[in-house]
C-alpha positions as CSV (number, residue, x, y, z in Angstrom):
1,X,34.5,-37.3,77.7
2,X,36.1,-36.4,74.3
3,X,34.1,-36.3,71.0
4,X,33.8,-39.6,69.5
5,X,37.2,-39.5,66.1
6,X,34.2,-40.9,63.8
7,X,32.2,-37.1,64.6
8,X,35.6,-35.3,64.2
9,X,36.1,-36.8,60.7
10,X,32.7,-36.3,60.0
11,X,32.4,-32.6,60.5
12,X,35.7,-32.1,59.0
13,X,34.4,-33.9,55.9
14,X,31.3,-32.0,55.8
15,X,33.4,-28.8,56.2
16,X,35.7,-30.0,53.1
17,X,32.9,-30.4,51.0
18,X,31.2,-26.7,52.1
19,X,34.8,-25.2,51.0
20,X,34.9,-27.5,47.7
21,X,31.5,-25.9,46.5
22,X,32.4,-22.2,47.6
23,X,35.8,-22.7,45.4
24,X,33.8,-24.2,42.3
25,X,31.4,-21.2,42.7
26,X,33.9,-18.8,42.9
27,X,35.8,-20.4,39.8
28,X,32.7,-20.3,38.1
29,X,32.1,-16.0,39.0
30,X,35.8,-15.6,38.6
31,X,35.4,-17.5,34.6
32,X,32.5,-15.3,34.2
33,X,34.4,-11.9,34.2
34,X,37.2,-13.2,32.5
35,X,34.1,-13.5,29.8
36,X,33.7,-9.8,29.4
37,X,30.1,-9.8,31.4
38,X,29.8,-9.7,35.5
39,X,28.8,-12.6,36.4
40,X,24.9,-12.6,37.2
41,X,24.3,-11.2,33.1
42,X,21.9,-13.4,31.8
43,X,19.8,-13.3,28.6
44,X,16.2,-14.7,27.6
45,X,14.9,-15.5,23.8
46,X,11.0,-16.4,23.7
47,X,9.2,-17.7,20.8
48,X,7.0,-15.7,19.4
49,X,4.6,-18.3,19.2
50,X,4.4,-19.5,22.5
51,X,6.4,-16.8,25.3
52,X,6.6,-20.0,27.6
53,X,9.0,-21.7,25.2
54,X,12.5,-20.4,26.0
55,X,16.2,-20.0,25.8
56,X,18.3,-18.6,28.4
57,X,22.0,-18.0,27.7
58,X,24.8,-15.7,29.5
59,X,25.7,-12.2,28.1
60,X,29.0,-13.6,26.3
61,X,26.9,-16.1,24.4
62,X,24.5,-13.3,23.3
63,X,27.3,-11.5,22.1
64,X,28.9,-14.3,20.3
65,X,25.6,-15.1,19.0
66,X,24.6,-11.8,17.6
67,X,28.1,-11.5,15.8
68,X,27.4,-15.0,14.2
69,X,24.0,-13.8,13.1
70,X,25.3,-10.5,11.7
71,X,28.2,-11.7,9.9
72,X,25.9,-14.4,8.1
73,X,23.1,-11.8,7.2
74,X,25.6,-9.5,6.1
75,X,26.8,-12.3,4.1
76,X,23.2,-12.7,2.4
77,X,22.6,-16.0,3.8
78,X,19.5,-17.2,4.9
79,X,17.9,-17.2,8.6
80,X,18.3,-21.1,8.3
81,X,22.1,-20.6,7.5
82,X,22.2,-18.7,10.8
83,X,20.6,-21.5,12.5
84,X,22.9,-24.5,11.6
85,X,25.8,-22.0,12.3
86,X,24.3,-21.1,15.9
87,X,23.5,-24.5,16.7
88,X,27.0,-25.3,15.8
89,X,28.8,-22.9,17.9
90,X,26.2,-23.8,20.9
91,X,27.6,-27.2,20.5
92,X,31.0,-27.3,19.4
93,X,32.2,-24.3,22.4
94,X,28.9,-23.6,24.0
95,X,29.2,-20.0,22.3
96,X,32.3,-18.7,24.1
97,X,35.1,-18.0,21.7
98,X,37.5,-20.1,24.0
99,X,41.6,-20.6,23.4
100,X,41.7,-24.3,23.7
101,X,40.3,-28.0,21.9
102,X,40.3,-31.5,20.5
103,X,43.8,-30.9,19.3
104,X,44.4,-28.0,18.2
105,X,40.9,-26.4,17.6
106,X,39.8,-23.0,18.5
107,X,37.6,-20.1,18.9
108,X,33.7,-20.5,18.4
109,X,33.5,-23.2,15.7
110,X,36.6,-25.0,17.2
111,X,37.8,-25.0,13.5
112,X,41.7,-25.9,13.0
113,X,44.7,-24.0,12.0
114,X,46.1,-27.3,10.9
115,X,43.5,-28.2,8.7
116,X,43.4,-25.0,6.8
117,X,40.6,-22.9,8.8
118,X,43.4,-19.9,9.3
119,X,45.9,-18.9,11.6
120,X,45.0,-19.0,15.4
121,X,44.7,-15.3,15.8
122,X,41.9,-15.3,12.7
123,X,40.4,-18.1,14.3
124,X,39.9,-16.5,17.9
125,X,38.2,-13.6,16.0
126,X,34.4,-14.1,15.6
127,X,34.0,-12.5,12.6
128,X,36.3,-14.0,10.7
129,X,35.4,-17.8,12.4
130,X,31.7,-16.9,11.6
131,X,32.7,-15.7,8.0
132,X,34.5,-18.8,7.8
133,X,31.5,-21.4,8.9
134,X,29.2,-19.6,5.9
135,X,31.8,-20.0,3.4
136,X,32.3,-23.8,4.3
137,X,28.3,-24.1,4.4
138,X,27.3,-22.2,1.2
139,X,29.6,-24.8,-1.0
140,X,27.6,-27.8,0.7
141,X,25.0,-28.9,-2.0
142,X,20.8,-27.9,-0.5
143,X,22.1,-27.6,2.8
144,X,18.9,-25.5,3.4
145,X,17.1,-28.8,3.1
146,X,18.7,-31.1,4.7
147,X,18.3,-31.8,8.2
148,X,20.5,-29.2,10.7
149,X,22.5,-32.2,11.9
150,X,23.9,-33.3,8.5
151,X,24.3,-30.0,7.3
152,X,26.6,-28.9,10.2
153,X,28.2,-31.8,10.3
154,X,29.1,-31.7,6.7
155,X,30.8,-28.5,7.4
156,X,32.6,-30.0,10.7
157,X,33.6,-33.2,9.8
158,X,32.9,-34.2,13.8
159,X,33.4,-37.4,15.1
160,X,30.1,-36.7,16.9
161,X,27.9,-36.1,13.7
162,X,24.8,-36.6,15.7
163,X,25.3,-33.7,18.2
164,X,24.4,-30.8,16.6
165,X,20.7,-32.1,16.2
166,X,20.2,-31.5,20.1
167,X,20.4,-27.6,19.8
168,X,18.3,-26.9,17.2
169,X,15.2,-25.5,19.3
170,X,17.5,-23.1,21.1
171,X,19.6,-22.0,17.9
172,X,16.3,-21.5,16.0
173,X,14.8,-18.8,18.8
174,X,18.0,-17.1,18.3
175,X,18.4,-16.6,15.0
176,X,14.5,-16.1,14.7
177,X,15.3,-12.8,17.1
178,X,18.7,-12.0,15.9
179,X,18.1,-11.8,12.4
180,X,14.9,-9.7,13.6
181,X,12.2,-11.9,12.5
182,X,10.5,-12.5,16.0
183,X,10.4,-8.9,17.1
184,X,10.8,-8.1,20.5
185,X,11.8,-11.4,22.0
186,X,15.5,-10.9,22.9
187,X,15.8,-9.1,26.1
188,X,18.9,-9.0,28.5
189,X,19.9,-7.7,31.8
190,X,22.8,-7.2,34.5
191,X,24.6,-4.1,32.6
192,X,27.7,-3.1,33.7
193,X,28.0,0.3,35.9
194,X,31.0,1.2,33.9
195,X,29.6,4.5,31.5
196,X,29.0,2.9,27.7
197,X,31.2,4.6,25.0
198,X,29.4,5.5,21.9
199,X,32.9,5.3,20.1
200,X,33.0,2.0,21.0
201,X,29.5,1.2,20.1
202,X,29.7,2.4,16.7
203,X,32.9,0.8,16.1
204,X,31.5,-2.9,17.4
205,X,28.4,-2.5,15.1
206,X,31.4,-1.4,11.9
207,X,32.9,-4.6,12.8
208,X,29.8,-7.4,13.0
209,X,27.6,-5.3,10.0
210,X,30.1,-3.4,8.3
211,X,30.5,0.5,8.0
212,X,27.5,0.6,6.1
213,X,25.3,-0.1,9.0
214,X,26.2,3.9,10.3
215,X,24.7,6.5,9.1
216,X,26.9,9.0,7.4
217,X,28.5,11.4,8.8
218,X,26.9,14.8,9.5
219,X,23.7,12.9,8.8
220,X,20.6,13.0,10.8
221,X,21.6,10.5,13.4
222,X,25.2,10.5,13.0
223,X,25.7,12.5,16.0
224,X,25.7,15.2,14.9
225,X,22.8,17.4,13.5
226,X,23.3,19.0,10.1
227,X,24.8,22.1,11.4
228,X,27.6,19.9,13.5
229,X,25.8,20.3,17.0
230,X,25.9,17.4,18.9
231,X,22.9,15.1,18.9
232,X,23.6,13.5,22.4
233,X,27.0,12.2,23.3
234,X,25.5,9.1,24.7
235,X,23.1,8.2,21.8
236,X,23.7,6.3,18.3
237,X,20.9,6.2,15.6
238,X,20.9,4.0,13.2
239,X,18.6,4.4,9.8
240,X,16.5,1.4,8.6
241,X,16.2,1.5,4.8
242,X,12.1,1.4,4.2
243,X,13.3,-1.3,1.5
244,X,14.9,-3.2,4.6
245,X,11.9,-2.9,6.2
246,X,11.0,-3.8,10.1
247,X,13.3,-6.9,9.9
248,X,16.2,-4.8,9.4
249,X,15.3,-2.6,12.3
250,X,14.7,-5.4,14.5
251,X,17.8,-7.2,14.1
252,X,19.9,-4.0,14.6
253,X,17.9,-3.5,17.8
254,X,18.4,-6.8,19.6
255,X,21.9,-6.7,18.3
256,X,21.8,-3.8,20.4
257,X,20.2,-5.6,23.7
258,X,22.7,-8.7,22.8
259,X,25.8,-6.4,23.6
260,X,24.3,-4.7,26.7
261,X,26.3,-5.7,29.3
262,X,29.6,-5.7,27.1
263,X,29.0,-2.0,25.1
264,X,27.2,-0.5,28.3
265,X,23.7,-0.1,26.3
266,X,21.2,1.3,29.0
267,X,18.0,1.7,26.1
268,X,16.9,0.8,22.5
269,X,13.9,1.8,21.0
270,X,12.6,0.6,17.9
271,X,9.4,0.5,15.7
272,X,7.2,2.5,19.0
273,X,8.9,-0.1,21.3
274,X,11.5,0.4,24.4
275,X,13.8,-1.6,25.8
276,X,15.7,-0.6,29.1
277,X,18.6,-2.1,31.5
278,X,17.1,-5.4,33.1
279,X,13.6,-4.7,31.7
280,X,11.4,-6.0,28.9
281,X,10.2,-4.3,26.1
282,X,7.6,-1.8,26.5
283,X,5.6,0.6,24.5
284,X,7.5,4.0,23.8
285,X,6.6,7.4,25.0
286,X,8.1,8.5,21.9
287,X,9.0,7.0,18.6
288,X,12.5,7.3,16.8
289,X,12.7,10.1,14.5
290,X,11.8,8.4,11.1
291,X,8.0,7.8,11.5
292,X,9.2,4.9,14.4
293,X,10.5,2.4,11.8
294,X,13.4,4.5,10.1
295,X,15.3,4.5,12.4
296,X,17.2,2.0,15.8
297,X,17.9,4.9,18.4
298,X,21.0,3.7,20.7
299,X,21.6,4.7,23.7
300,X,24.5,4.1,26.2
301,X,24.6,4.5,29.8
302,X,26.4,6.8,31.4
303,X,27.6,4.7,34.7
């Protein structure tokens, strides 16, 4: 006797559906390389209040994120500042610096060529759409005071002025680690087994900090020792001005962890503390030349 038609459409339904989720899964692995990050790179905040309260985001939002934060500390804003403009990106593009929007919006803010925000191509770059955001922000009358919503929103101009107000416990564990107030409560994992390039390194930190951030050349920790032999091919280390202080040091070190996956960053160490591929942050063997605090020592992986 032949198998009932109402069992044949049945497992030919079920099977649909199996292939419909493998395709969204592999659309979903496929998106995540396009990123920049294999797909599995994930990131954890804490707070460094409570290390149960959390925020976990992919590598290419913690690399979005850390340029955000940079560009506005290097702009002399406040760590609130950096938390309206996070929250904003986490909302407006869910920090990916995506091609496409409401009309004709773009990049990380979604801001609009047509409304005088730039030209698309300075729009898709982070730095300049994070430079941007603060300039817009810093003309809007106490927006340190007012509440994260109304500030962004002032800026945006959204027709959902209410929706930035949902990310502000997420956007304020980031910029509480990024702009290296919460010390060691960024850590990310998943690196790439592509070697790091230090060239590329130092040349991603010129572009979110400015060249200031590198030591100078032939200086200790340039790469170079005073007499010109090489420090390490693989290893970058950046000097924290004592008038900086930790919070300097801190932010340039989970800067670091933020581009992991993207820069091919295998270790950080800061301030007697050690961060490696995939793992927390643990007490160092040894510290960073500097007395532990003078310094961020970089160091790239070599595949």
């Amino acid at each position: 006797m032949s198998e009932p038609s109402f069992f044949r459409r049945g497992r030919v339904l079920r099977v649909g559906a199996a292939l419909v989720v493998l395709l969204a899964l592999a659309g979903y692995f496929a998106a995540q390389q396009r990123g920049g990050a294999p797909a599995g790179s994930r990131c954890v905040v804490r707070s460094a209040d409570d290390p149960a309260e959390t925020y976990e985001l992919s590598a290419v939002m913690a690399v979005n994120a850390a340029t955000i934060s940079a560009v506005g500390t290097g702009k002399g804003m406040p760590e609130r500042a950096v938390t309206i403009a996070l929250a904003t990106a986490i909302q407006e593009s869910s920090l990916r610096n995506i091609d496409y929007g409401d009309r004709d919006s773009l990049g990380l803010f979604q801001q609009r060529p047509s409304q005088g925000w730039g030209e698309p191509e300075q729009i898709m770059d982070p730095v300049y759409s994070s430079e941007k955001f603060y300039e817009h922000l810093a003309e809007v009358p106490g927006y340190s005071r007012l509440p994260l919503t109304v500030a962004a929103q002032r800026v945006q101009k959204s027709g959902f002025p209410q929706a930035y107000a949902k990310h502000e416990r997420d956007a304020s564990l980031l910029a509480a680690a990024l702009t290296g107030r919460a010390a060691t409560t960024l850590t990310c994992g998943g690196a790439t087994e592509e070697p790091g390039d230090e060239k590329e390194l130092r040349a991603a930190l010129a572009r979110d900090f400015g060249k200031d951030v590198l030591p100078a050349t032939g200086a200790a920790g340039s790469g170079s020792d005073t007499d010109g032999k090489a420090d390490g091919p693989r290893t970058v280390e950046l000097p924290v001005p004592s008038a900086e202080g930790k919070r300097r040091g801190w932010e340039l070190a989970h800067w670091a962890v933020a581009n992991a996956t993207r820069l091919g960053v295998a270790e950080v160490t800061y301030a007697g503390r050690t961060w490696r591929t995939g793992g927390d942050w643990e007490t160092s063997a040894e510290e960073t030349r500097g007395g532990g605090t003078g310094a961020v020592r970089i160091v790239v992986s070599e595949g």
